[in-house]
C-alpha positions as semicolon CSV with decimal commas, in nm:
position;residue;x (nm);y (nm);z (nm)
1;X;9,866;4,241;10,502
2;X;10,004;4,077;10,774
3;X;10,234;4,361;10,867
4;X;9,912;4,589;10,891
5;X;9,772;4,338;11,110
6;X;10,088;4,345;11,342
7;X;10,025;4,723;11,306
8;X;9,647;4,683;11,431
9;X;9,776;4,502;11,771
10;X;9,955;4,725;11,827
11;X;9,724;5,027;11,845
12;X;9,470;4,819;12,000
13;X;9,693;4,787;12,275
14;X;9,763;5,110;12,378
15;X;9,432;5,287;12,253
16;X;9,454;5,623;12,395
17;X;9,813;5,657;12,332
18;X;9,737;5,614;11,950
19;X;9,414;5,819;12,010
20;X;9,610;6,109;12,138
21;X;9,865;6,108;11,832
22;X;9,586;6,119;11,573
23;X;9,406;6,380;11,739
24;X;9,719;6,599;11,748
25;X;9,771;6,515;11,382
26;X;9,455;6,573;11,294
27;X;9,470;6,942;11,507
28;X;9,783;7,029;11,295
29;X;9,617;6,926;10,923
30;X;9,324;7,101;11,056
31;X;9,502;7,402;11,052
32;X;9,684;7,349;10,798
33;X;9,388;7,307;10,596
34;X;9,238;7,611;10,657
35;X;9,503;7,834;10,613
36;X;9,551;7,668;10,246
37;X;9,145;7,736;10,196
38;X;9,154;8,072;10,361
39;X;9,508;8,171;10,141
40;X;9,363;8,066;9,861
41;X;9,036;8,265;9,921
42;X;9,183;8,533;9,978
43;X;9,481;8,543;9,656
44;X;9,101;8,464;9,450
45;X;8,927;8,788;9,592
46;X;9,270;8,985;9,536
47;X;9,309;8,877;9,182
48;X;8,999;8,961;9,122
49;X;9,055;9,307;9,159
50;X;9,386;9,282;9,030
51;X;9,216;9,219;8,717
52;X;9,023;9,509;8,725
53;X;9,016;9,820;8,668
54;X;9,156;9,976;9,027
55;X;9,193;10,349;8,875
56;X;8,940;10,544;8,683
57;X;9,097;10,876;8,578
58;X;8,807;11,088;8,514
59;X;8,897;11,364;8,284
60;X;8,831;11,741;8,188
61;X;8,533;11,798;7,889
62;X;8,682;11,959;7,536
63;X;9,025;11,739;7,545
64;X;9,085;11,675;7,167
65;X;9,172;11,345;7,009
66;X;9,537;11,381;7,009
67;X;9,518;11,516;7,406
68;X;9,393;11,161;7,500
69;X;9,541;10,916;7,291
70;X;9,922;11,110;7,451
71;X;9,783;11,053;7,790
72;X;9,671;10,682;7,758
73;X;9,990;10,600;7,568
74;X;10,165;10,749;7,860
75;X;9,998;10,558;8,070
76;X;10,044;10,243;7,907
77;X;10,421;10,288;7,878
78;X;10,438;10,242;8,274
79;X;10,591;9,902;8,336
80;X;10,357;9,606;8,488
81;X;10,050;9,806;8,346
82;X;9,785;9,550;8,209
83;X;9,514;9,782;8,033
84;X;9,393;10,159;7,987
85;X;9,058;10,127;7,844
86;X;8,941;10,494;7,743
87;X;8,527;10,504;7,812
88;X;8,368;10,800;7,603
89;X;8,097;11,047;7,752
90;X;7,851;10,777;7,567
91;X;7,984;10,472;7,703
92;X;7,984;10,570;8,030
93;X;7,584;10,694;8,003
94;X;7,559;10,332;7,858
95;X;7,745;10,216;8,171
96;X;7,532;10,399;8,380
97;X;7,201;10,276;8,248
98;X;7,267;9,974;8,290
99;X;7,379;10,015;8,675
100;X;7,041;10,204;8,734
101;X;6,810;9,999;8,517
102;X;6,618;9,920;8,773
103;X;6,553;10,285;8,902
104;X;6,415;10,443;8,616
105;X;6,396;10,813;8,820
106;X;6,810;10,771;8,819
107;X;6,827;10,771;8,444
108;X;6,552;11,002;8,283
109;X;6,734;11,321;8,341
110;X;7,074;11,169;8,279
111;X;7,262;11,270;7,958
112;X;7,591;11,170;7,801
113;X;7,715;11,558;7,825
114;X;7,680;11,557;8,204
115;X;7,913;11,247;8,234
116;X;8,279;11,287;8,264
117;X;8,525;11,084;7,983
118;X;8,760;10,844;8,154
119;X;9,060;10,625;8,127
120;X;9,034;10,261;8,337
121;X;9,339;10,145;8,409
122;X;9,476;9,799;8,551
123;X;9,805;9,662;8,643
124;X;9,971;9,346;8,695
125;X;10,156;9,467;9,024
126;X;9,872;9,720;9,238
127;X;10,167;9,867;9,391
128;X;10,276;10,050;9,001
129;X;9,874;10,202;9,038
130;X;10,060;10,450;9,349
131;X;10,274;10,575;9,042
132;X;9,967;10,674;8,805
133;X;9,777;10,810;9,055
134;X;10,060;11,033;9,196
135;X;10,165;11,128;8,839
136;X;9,839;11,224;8,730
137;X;9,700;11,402;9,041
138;X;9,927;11,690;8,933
139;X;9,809;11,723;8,565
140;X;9,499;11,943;8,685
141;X;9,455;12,021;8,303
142;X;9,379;11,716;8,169
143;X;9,250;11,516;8,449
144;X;8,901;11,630;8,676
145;X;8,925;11,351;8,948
146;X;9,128;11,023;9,031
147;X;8,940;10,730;9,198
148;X;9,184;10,427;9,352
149;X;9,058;10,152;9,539
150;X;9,413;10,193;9,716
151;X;9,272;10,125;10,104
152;X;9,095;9,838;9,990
153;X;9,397;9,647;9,766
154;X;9,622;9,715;10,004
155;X;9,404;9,566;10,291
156;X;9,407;9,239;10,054
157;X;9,764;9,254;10,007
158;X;9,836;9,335;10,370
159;X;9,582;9,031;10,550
160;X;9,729;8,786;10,284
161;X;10,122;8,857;10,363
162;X;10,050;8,855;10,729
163;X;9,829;8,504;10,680
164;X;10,094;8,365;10,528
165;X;10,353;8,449;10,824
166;X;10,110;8,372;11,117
167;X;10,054;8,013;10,905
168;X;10,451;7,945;10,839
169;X;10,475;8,018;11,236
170;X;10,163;7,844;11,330
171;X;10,184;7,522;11,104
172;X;10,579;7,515;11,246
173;X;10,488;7,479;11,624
174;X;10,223;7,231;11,554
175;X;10,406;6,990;11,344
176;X;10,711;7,028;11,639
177;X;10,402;6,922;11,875
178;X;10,273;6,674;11,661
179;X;10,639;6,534;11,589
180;X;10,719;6,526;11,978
181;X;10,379;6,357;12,019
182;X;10,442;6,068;11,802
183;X;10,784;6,042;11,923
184;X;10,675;6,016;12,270
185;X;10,390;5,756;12,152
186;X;10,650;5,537;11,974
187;X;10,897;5,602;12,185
188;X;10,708;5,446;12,477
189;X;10,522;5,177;12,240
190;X;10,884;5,064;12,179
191;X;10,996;5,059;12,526
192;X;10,710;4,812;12,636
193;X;10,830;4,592;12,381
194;X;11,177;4,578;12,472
195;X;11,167;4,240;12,559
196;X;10,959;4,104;12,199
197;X;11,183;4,314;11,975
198;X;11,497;4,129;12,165
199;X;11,336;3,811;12,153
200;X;11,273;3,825;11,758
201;X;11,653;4,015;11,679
202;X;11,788;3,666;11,880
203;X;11,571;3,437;11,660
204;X;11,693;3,611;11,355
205;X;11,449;3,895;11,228
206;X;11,604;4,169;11,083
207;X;11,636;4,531;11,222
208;X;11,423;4,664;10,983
209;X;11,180;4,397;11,057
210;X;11,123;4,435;11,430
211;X;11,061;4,848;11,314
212;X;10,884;4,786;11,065
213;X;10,591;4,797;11,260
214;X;10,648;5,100;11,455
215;X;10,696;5,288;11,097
216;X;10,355;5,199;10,980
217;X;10,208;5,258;11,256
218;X;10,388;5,613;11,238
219;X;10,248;5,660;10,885
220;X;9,870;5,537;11,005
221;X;9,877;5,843;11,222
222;X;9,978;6,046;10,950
223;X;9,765;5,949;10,691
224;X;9,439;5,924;10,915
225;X;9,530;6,203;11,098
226;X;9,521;6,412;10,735
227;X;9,262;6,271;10,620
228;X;9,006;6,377;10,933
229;X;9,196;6,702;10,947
230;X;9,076;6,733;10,554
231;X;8,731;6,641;10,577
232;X;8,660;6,890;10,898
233;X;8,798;7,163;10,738
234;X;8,662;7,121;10,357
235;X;8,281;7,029;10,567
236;X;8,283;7,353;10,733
237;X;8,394;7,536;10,381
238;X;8,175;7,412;10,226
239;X;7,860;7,464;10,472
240;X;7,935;7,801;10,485
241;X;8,049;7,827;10,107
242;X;7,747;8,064;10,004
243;X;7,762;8,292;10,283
244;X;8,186;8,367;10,194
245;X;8,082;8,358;9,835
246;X;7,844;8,617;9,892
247;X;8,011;8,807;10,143
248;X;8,303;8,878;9,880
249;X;8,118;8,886;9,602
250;X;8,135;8,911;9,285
251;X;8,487;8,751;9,374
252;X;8,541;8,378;9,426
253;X;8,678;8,295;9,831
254;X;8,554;7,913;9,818
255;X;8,647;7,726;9,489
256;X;8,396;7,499;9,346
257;X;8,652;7,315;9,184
258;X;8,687;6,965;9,268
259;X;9,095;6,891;9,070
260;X;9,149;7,188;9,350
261;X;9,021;6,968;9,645
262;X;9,119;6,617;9,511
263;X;9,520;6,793;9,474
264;X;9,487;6,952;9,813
265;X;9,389;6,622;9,985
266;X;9,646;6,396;9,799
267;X;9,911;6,626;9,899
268;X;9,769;6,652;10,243
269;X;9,774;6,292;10,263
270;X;10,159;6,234;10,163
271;X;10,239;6,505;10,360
272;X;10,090;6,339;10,686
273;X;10,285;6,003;10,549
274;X;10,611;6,151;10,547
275;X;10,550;6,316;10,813
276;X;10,460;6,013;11,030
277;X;10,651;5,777;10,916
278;X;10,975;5,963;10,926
279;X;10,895;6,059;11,315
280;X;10,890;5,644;11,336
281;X;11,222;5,650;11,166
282;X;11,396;5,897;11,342
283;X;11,254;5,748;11,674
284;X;11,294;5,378;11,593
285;X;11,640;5,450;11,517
286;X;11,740;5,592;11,878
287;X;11,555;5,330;12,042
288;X;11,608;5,030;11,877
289;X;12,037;4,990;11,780
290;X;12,042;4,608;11,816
Protein backbone atom coordinates (compact mmCIF):
# COMPACT_ATOMS: atom_id res chain seq x y z
CA UNK A 1 0.00 0.00 0.00
CA UNK A 2 2.51 2.30 0.60
CA UNK A 3 4.23 1.74 -2.71
CA UNK A 4 0.79 2.68 -4.43
CA UNK A 5 0.81 5.68 -2.42
CA UNK A 6 4.42 6.63 -3.61
CA UNK A 7 2.81 5.78 -7.00
CA UNK A 8 -0.17 8.37 -6.37
CA UNK A 9 2.52 11.35 -5.77
CA UNK A 10 3.80 10.77 -8.33
CA UNK A 11 1.00 11.17 -10.87
CA UNK A 12 -0.34 13.93 -8.92
CA UNK A 13 2.65 15.67 -9.71
CA UNK A 14 2.82 15.72 -13.17
CA UNK A 15 -1.03 15.43 -13.98
CA UNK A 16 -1.21 15.98 -17.59
CA UNK A 17 1.81 14.04 -18.32
CA UNK A 18 0.02 10.92 -16.75
CA UNK A 19 -3.26 12.23 -18.35
CA UNK A 20 -1.76 12.11 -21.75
CA UNK A 21 -0.39 8.40 -21.32
CA UNK A 22 -3.78 7.03 -20.28
CA UNK A 23 -5.54 8.68 -22.92
CA UNK A 24 -3.18 7.19 -25.53
CA UNK A 25 -3.65 3.84 -23.82
CA UNK A 26 -6.97 4.07 -23.63
CA UNK A 27 -7.06 5.22 -27.74
CA UNK A 28 -5.06 1.98 -28.48
CA UNK A 29 -7.50 -0.60 -26.23
CA UNK A 30 -10.20 1.33 -27.79
CA UNK A 31 -9.31 0.05 -30.92
CA UNK A 32 -8.31 -2.82 -30.02
CA UNK A 33 -11.56 -3.50 -28.60
CA UNK A 34 -13.49 -3.00 -31.41
CA UNK A 35 -11.73 -4.81 -33.84
CA UNK A 36 -12.04 -7.99 -31.34
CA UNK A 37 -16.09 -7.10 -31.20
CA UNK A 38 -16.30 -6.30 -34.85
CA UNK A 39 -13.99 -9.79 -35.76
CA UNK A 40 -15.95 -11.60 -33.77
CA UNK A 41 -19.24 -10.26 -35.31
CA UNK A 42 -18.37 -10.81 -38.24
CA UNK A 43 -16.67 -14.84 -37.93
CA UNK A 44 -20.61 -15.18 -36.02
CA UNK A 45 -22.54 -13.90 -39.21
CA UNK A 46 -20.05 -16.04 -41.46
CA UNK A 47 -20.54 -19.20 -39.54
CA UNK A 48 -23.78 -18.78 -39.69
CA UNK A 49 -24.00 -19.34 -43.16
CA UNK A 50 -21.30 -21.66 -43.10
CA UNK A 51 -23.69 -23.77 -41.39
CA UNK A 52 -26.14 -23.58 -43.85
CA UNK A 53 -27.14 -24.68 -46.64
CA UNK A 54 -25.11 -22.23 -49.32
CA UNK A 55 -26.16 -24.50 -52.50
CA UNK A 56 -29.56 -25.70 -53.43
CA UNK A 57 -29.26 -27.89 -56.55
CA UNK A 58 -32.63 -27.85 -57.92
CA UNK A 59 -33.20 -30.81 -60.07
CA UNK A 60 -35.03 -32.20 -63.28
CA UNK A 61 -38.84 -33.95 -62.54
CA UNK A 62 -38.97 -38.02 -63.35
CA UNK A 63 -35.26 -38.75 -61.82
CA UNK A 64 -35.73 -42.28 -60.29
CA UNK A 65 -34.63 -43.37 -56.87
CA UNK A 66 -31.37 -44.78 -57.80
CA UNK A 67 -30.62 -41.36 -60.12
CA UNK A 68 -30.62 -39.35 -56.80
CA UNK A 69 -29.31 -41.30 -54.15
CA UNK A 70 -25.79 -41.62 -57.03
CA UNK A 71 -25.86 -37.92 -57.19
CA UNK A 72 -26.09 -37.06 -53.40
CA UNK A 73 -23.55 -39.79 -52.62
CA UNK A 74 -21.39 -38.06 -55.10
CA UNK A 75 -21.80 -35.16 -53.59
CA UNK A 76 -21.12 -36.19 -50.23
CA UNK A 77 -17.87 -37.91 -51.18
CA UNK A 78 -16.35 -34.28 -51.84
CA UNK A 79 -13.93 -33.60 -49.03
CA UNK A 80 -14.87 -30.78 -46.25
CA UNK A 81 -18.63 -31.35 -47.28
CA UNK A 82 -20.87 -31.12 -44.06
CA UNK A 83 -24.47 -32.20 -45.35
CA UNK A 84 -26.64 -32.93 -48.61
CA UNK A 85 -30.09 -32.95 -47.39
CA UNK A 86 -32.38 -34.16 -50.41
CA UNK A 87 -35.98 -32.05 -50.03
CA UNK A 88 -38.82 -33.96 -52.02
CA UNK A 89 -41.44 -32.11 -54.34
CA UNK A 90 -43.62 -32.37 -50.88
CA UNK A 91 -41.23 -31.01 -48.57
CA UNK A 92 -40.44 -28.22 -50.39
CA UNK A 93 -44.50 -27.26 -50.85
CA UNK A 94 -44.30 -27.77 -46.99
CA UNK A 95 -41.33 -25.37 -47.03
CA UNK A 96 -43.07 -23.05 -48.99
CA UNK A 97 -46.22 -22.81 -46.94
CA UNK A 98 -44.76 -22.06 -44.29
CA UNK A 99 -42.61 -19.05 -45.90
CA UNK A 100 -45.99 -17.66 -47.32
CA UNK A 101 -48.30 -18.38 -44.42
CA UNK A 102 -49.06 -15.20 -44.05
CA UNK A 103 -50.15 -14.51 -47.77
CA UNK A 104 -52.69 -16.93 -48.27
CA UNK A 105 -53.12 -15.74 -52.30
CA UNK A 106 -49.23 -17.17 -52.56
CA UNK A 107 -50.25 -20.64 -51.57
CA UNK A 108 -53.84 -21.56 -52.89
CA UNK A 109 -52.77 -22.34 -56.36
CA UNK A 110 -49.47 -23.84 -55.30
CA UNK A 111 -49.00 -27.64 -55.68
CA UNK A 112 -46.23 -30.07 -54.84
CA UNK A 113 -45.96 -31.07 -58.78
CA UNK A 114 -45.09 -27.50 -59.74
CA UNK A 115 -42.10 -27.45 -57.25
CA UNK A 116 -38.75 -28.59 -58.30
CA UNK A 117 -36.87 -31.64 -55.99
CA UNK A 118 -33.60 -30.47 -54.56
CA UNK A 119 -30.39 -31.37 -52.89
CA UNK A 120 -29.09 -28.63 -49.95
CA UNK A 121 -25.78 -28.86 -49.53
CA UNK A 122 -23.24 -27.38 -46.86
CA UNK A 123 -19.60 -27.46 -46.33
CA UNK A 124 -17.14 -26.97 -43.73
CA UNK A 125 -14.70 -24.89 -46.07
CA UNK A 126 -17.26 -22.41 -48.59
CA UNK A 127 -14.43 -22.38 -50.87
CA UNK A 128 -15.10 -26.70 -51.73
CA UNK A 129 -19.04 -25.20 -52.63
CA UNK A 130 -16.96 -23.54 -56.13
CA UNK A 131 -16.26 -27.35 -56.82
CA UNK A 132 -20.07 -28.59 -56.63
CA UNK A 133 -21.36 -25.90 -58.30
CA UNK A 134 -18.85 -26.08 -61.24
CA UNK A 135 -19.25 -29.91 -61.35
CA UNK A 136 -22.82 -29.90 -61.45
CA UNK A 137 -23.55 -26.92 -63.76
CA UNK A 138 -22.51 -29.30 -66.56
CA UNK A 139 -24.82 -32.29 -65.69
CA UNK A 140 -27.83 -30.51 -67.61
CA UNK A 141 -29.62 -33.97 -67.25
CA UNK A 142 -29.99 -34.31 -63.86
CA UNK A 143 -29.81 -30.89 -62.52
CA UNK A 144 -32.58 -27.79 -63.66
CA UNK A 145 -30.83 -24.84 -61.79
CA UNK A 146 -27.91 -24.17 -59.22
CA UNK A 147 -28.39 -21.39 -56.59
CA UNK A 148 -24.93 -20.28 -54.52
CA UNK A 149 -24.84 -17.57 -52.22
CA UNK A 150 -21.12 -17.33 -53.65
CA UNK A 151 -21.03 -13.15 -53.83
CA UNK A 152 -22.31 -12.97 -50.51
CA UNK A 153 -19.78 -15.73 -48.58
CA UNK A 154 -17.13 -14.52 -50.23
CA UNK A 155 -17.86 -10.82 -49.24
CA UNK A 156 -17.79 -12.34 -45.50
CA UNK A 157 -14.70 -14.10 -46.08
CA UNK A 158 -13.10 -11.22 -47.95
CA UNK A 159 -14.12 -8.04 -45.15
CA UNK A 160 -13.01 -10.52 -42.34
CA UNK A 161 -9.33 -11.37 -43.85
CA UNK A 162 -8.83 -7.77 -44.71
CA UNK A 163 -10.16 -6.72 -40.89
CA UNK A 164 -7.87 -8.79 -39.59
CA UNK A 165 -4.77 -7.20 -41.59
CA UNK A 166 -5.89 -3.50 -41.27
CA UNK A 167 -6.20 -4.51 -37.20
CA UNK A 168 -2.60 -6.42 -37.01
CA UNK A 169 -1.30 -3.04 -38.81
CA UNK A 170 -3.45 -0.71 -36.92
CA UNK A 171 -3.18 -2.20 -33.28
CA UNK A 172 0.91 -2.33 -34.23
CA UNK A 173 1.35 1.51 -34.76
CA UNK A 174 -0.71 2.34 -31.81
CA UNK A 175 0.91 0.24 -29.24
CA UNK A 176 4.53 1.74 -30.89
CA UNK A 177 2.70 5.22 -30.02
CA UNK A 178 1.45 4.23 -26.88
CA UNK A 179 4.93 2.53 -25.94
CA UNK A 180 6.89 5.79 -27.04
CA UNK A 181 4.31 7.73 -25.01
CA UNK A 182 4.92 6.11 -21.78
CA UNK A 183 8.50 6.01 -22.40
CA UNK A 184 8.65 9.61 -22.93
CA UNK A 185 6.30 10.10 -19.69
CA UNK A 186 8.66 7.97 -17.54
CA UNK A 187 11.43 8.86 -19.12
CA UNK A 188 10.99 12.52 -18.13
CA UNK A 189 9.20 11.57 -14.64
CA UNK A 190 12.60 9.92 -13.98
CA UNK A 191 14.73 12.68 -15.05
CA UNK A 192 13.06 15.21 -12.54
CA UNK A 193 13.89 12.89 -9.96
CA UNK A 194 17.39 12.49 -10.62
CA UNK A 195 18.40 13.98 -7.64
CA UNK A 196 15.69 11.74 -5.04
CA UNK A 197 16.53 8.47 -6.78
CA UNK A 198 20.46 9.42 -6.04
CA UNK A 199 19.72 10.53 -2.73
CA UNK A 200 17.87 7.13 -1.70
CA UNK A 201 20.64 4.66 -3.89
CA UNK A 202 23.36 6.69 -1.34
CA UNK A 203 21.24 5.93 1.78
CA UNK A 204 20.97 2.37 0.76
CA UNK A 205 17.65 1.53 -1.20
CA UNK A 206 17.95 -0.89 -3.66
CA UNK A 207 17.80 -0.47 -7.52
CA UNK A 208 14.77 -2.13 -7.80
CA UNK A 209 13.42 -0.04 -5.08
CA UNK A 210 13.97 3.48 -6.35
CA UNK A 211 12.04 1.83 -9.87
CA UNK A 212 9.78 0.34 -8.31
CA UNK A 213 7.68 3.15 -8.48
CA UNK A 214 8.08 4.12 -11.99
CA UNK A 215 6.93 0.32 -12.87
CA UNK A 216 3.66 0.67 -11.17
CA UNK A 217 3.03 3.60 -12.24
CA UNK A 218 3.75 2.07 -15.85
CA UNK A 219 1.25 -0.73 -15.12
CA UNK A 220 -1.55 1.99 -13.67
CA UNK A 221 -1.54 3.33 -17.17
CA UNK A 222 -1.96 0.08 -18.53
CA UNK A 223 -4.49 -1.30 -16.56
CA UNK A 224 -6.72 1.97 -16.42
CA UNK A 225 -5.99 2.75 -19.71
CA UNK A 226 -7.73 -0.93 -20.69
CA UNK A 227 -10.12 -0.76 -18.62
CA UNK A 228 -11.74 2.80 -20.07
CA UNK A 229 -10.74 1.60 -23.50
CA UNK A 230 -13.15 -1.60 -22.54
CA UNK A 231 -16.03 0.05 -21.18
CA UNK A 232 -16.28 2.72 -24.30
CA UNK A 233 -16.18 0.23 -26.68
CA UNK A 234 -18.52 -2.66 -25.02
CA UNK A 235 -21.13 0.82 -24.12
CA UNK A 236 -21.38 1.68 -27.64
CA UNK A 237 -21.91 -2.29 -28.61
CA UNK A 238 -24.10 -2.67 -26.66
CA UNK A 239 -26.35 0.62 -27.32
CA UNK A 240 -26.44 -0.20 -30.67
CA UNK A 241 -26.65 -4.11 -30.08
CA UNK A 242 -30.32 -4.41 -31.57
CA UNK A 243 -29.86 -2.38 -34.51
CA UNK A 244 -26.43 -4.89 -35.66
CA UNK A 245 -28.49 -7.76 -34.43
CA UNK A 246 -31.13 -6.88 -36.67
CA UNK A 247 -29.27 -5.59 -39.42
CA UNK A 248 -27.59 -9.19 -39.85
CA UNK A 249 -30.17 -11.06 -38.87
CA UNK A 250 -31.07 -14.05 -38.28
CA UNK A 251 -27.18 -14.20 -37.56
CA UNK A 252 -25.61 -13.19 -34.25
CA UNK A 253 -22.88 -9.84 -34.78
CA UNK A 254 -23.12 -8.74 -30.91
CA UNK A 255 -22.85 -11.70 -28.39
CA UNK A 256 -25.06 -11.64 -25.45
CA UNK A 257 -22.77 -13.69 -23.68
CA UNK A 258 -21.33 -12.35 -20.64
CA UNK A 259 -18.02 -15.49 -20.05
CA UNK A 260 -17.37 -13.73 -23.71
CA UNK A 261 -17.09 -10.14 -22.22
CA UNK A 262 -15.75 -11.03 -18.68
CA UNK A 263 -12.61 -13.16 -20.89
CA UNK A 264 -12.24 -10.27 -23.27
CA UNK A 265 -11.80 -7.70 -20.44
CA UNK A 266 -9.48 -9.88 -18.20
CA UNK A 267 -7.29 -10.39 -21.08
CA UNK A 268 -7.57 -6.79 -22.03
CA UNK A 269 -6.59 -5.92 -18.67
CA UNK A 270 -3.22 -8.11 -18.47
CA UNK A 271 -2.54 -7.15 -21.70
CA UNK A 272 -2.48 -3.31 -20.77
CA UNK A 273 -0.30 -4.60 -17.52
CA UNK A 274 2.33 -6.10 -19.43
CA UNK A 275 2.20 -3.78 -21.63
CA UNK A 276 2.79 -0.88 -19.20
CA UNK A 277 4.77 -2.14 -16.95
CA UNK A 278 7.32 -3.60 -19.26
CA UNK A 279 7.57 0.04 -21.10
CA UNK A 280 8.60 1.07 -17.21
CA UNK A 281 11.10 -1.69 -17.33
CA UNK A 282 12.64 -1.21 -20.43
CA UNK A 283 12.75 2.62 -19.69
CA UNK A 284 13.76 2.47 -16.03
CA UNK A 285 16.53 0.38 -17.05
CA UNK A 286 18.23 3.02 -19.54
CA UNK A 287 17.68 5.70 -17.20
CA UNK A 288 18.38 4.61 -13.98
CA UNK A 289 22.11 2.24 -14.02
CA UNK A 290 23.20 3.31 -10.51
Amino acid sequence: MRHLTHTWRHLRRSPFQSLIAIITMTITFFILTTFIFVNSGLTSVLNYFESKPEITIFLKDGLDKATLESAQAEIAAIPEIREVRYVSKEKALELYKDLNKNNPLLTEMVTASILPASFEVSAYNPKVLETVAQSFTAKTNLVDEIVYQKDLIESLMGWTSMLRKVAVVVIFIFGLVAFFVISAVIGLKITNRKDEINTSRLLGASLFYVKRPFLLEGAIYGIFGSIVGFIITFGLFYYFKTKLNTFFSPAIFVSSDPLYYLSCFAIEISIGFIVGFFTSFVVSKRYIKW
